[in-house]
MARBALO-418058 format. One record per atom (N, C-alpha, C): x, y, z. Coordinates in steps of 0.2 Angstrom, whole numbers, plus 5000, padded with zeros to 4 digits. Layout:
XYZ;...
END
This chain:
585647274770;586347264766;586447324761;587047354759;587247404758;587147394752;587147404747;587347404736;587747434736;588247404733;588747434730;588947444723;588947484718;589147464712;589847494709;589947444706;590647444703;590947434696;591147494695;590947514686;591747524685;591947464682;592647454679;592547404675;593147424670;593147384663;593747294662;594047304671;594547254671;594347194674;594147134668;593647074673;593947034679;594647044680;595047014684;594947054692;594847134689;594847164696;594247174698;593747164693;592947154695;592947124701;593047054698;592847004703;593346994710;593947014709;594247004715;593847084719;593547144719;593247174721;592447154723;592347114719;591647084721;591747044725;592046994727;592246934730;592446974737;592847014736;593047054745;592447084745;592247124742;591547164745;590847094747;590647064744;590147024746;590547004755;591046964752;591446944761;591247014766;591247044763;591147114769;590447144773;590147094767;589347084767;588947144764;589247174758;588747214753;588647164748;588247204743;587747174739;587947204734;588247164729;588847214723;588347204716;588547254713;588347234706;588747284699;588947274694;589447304692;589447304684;589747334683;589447374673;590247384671;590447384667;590947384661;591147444659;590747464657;590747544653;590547604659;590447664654;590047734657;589447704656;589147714652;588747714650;588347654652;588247594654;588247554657;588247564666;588747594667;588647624674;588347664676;588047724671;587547774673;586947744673;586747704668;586147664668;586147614675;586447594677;586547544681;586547574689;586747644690;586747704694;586047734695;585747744688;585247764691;584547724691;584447654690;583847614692;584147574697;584847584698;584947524705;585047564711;584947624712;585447674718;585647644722;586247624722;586747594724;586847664731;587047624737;587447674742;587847704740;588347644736;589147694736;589347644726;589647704725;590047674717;590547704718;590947624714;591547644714;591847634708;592147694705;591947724699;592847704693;592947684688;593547694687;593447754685;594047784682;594347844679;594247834673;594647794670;594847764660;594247694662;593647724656;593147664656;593047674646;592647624644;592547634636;592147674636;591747694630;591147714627;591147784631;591147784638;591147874642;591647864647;592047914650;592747894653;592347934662;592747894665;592547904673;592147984674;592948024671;592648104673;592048114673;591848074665;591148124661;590548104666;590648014668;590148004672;589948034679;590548024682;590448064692;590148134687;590548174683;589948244683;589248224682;588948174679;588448164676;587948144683;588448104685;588048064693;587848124697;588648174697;588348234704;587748274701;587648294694;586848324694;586348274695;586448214696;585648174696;585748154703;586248124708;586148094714;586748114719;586748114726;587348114730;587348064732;587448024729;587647924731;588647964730;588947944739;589647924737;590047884732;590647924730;590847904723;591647904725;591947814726;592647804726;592947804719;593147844716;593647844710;594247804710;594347764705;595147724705;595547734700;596047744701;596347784694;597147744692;597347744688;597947714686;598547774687;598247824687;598847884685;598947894693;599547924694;599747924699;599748024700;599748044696;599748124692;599348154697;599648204699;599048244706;598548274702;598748284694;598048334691;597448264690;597648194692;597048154692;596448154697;596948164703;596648154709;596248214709;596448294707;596048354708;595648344704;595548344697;595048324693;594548274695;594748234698;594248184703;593948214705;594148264712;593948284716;593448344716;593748384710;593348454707;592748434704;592548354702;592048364696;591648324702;591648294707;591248264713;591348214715;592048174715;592048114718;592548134726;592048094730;592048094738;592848054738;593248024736;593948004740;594247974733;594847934735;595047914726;595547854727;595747814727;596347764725;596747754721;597447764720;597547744714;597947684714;598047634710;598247584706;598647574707;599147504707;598747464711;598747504719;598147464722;598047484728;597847414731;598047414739;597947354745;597047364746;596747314744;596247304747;595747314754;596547284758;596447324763;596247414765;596647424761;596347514760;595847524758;595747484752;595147494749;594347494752;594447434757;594147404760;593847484766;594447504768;594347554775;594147634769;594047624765;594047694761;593147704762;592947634758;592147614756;591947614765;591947594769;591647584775;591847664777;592247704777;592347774780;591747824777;591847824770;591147854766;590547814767;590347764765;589847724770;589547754778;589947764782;590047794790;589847874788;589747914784;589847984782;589047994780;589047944775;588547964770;587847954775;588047904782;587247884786;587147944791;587748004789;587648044795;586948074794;586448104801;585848104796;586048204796;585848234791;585948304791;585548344796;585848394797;585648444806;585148454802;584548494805;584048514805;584248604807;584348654800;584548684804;584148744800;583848804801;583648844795;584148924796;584548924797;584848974798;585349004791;585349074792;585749084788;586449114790;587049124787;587549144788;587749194784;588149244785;588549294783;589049314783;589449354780;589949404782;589949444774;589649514775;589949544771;589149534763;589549534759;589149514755;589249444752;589349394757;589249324756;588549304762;588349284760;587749224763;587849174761;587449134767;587549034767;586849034769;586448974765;585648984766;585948894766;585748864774;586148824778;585448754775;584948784777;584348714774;584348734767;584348794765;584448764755;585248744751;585548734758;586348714756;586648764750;586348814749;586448864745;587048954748;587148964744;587649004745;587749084739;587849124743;587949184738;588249254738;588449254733;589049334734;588649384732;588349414734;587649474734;587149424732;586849454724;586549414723;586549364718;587449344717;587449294713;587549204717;587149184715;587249094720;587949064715;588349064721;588849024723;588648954718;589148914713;589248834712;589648804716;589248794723;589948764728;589948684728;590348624725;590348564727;590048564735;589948504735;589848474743;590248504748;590948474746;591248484752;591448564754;591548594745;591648654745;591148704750;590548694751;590048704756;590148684761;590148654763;590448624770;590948624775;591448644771;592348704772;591848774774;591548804768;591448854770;590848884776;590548834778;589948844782;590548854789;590848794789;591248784794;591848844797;592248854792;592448924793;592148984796;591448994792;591049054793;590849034802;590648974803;590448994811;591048994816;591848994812;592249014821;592649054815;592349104813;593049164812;593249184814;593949204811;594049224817;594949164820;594749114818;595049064821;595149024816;595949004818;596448964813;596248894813;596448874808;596548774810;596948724805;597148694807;597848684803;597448644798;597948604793;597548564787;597248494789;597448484795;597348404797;596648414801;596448474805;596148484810;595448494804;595648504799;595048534793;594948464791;595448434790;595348374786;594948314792;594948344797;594648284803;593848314801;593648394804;593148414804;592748404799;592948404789;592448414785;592548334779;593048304780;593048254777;593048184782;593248204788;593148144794;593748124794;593648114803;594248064807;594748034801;594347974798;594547934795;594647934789;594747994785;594847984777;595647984777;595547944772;596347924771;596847964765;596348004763;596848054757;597448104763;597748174759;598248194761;598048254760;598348314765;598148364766;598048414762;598248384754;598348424750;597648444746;597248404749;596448404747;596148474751;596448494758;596048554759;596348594754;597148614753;597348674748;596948694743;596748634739;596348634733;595548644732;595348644737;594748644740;594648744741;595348744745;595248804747;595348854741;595748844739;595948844731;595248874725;594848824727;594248844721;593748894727;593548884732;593448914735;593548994735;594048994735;594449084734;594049104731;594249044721;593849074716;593249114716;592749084722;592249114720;592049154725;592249174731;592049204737;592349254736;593249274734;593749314734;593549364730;593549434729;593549474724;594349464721;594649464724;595449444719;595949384724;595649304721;595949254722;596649264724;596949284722;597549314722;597849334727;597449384732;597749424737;596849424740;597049354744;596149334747;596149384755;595449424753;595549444760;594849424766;594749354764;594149334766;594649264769;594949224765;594849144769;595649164769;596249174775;596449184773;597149124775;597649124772;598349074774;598749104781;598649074785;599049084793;599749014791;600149044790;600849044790;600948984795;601148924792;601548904796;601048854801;600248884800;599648834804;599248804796;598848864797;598248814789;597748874786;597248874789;596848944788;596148974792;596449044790;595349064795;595249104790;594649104793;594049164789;593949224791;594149274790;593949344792;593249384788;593149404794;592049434791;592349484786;
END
């Protein structure tokens, strides 16, 4: 049976969240605060938390960053703001997908089960490393570097760029990225690889600005030139 924890401060949406999740046959358990949900994250490791955004005493942001240096347990975010600088803050500080407010259950429901499906994937077995140039990919220490400074790549930020680096050369629109690096079934919107690609630049590109590494093909999405 899967755990799930569910760290929101609104007793009403608690339990209608507990009530659908148990029905779906997890095993929920749930904290009020940050603080309360860090604690609660790290002696229960829950598969998947579903995390809010605006919590008491420590606010969502501060926790997901707190989680990503101690665990990769998937992180669904729920937010009231509708503001795309919520959803990118989500995203940049390490939360895996996001909902915002109100949201169909139904959705919510297919979001937890798609991250669920992801997270059981078992990781390749691979020792190899990648290049172009004075970037390397050190593929079993999931580590990354521009000569000899190591890369801060998010997850998926690593995982775009492994991806790229093995078919350079070769374009792929945003939906075709968004099938390969976040799965068939994630429900967010295209604008998740831009942003991605976006902090990406920052740190592969000598001038983000005018990238001559991951590059914008007009009209399609993007490739990687060595």
């Amino acid at each position: 049976m899967k755990k799930i924890l569910i760290v929101e401060d609104e007793p009403t949406l608690v339990a209608t969240l507990r009530f659908n999740l148990e029905r779906d046959g997890y095993q929920v358990t749930a904290a009020t605060d940050g603080e309360a949900g860090l604690a609660a994250a790290r002696t229960g490791r829950p598969d998947l938390i579903i995390l809010d955004l605006m919590l008491p005493s420590l606010d969502g942001i501060e926790v997901c960053r707190i989680l990503r240096r101690e665990l990769s347990t998937p992180v669904l975010m729920l937010t009231a703001k509708a503001e795309e600088v919520d959803k990118v803050v989500g995203l940049e500080i390490g939360a895996d997908d996001y909902v915002t407010k109100p949201f169909s259950m139904r959705e919510l429901l297919a979001r937890v089960r798609a991250l669920l499906r992801r997270a059981e994937q078992p990781p390749q077995a691979e020792g190899d490393v990648l290049s172009a140039g004075s970037l390397k990919v050190d593929l079993r220490r999931r580590q990354a570097f521009r000569g000899d400074d190591a890369l801060p790549l998010k997850p998926k930020e690593f995982e775009l760029l492994v991806f790229l680096l093995r078919h350079t050369g070769r374009a792929y629109t945003r939906e075709q990225l968004l099938n390969e690096i976040w799965g068939y079934d994630f429900l967010g919107d295209s604008r998740t690889v831009d942003v991605h690609v976006r902090w990406l630049r920052q740190k592969i590109e000598e001038h983000p600005s005018k990238p001559t590494r991951l590059i914008t093909v007009r009209g399609t999405g993007y490739r990687f030139e060595s």
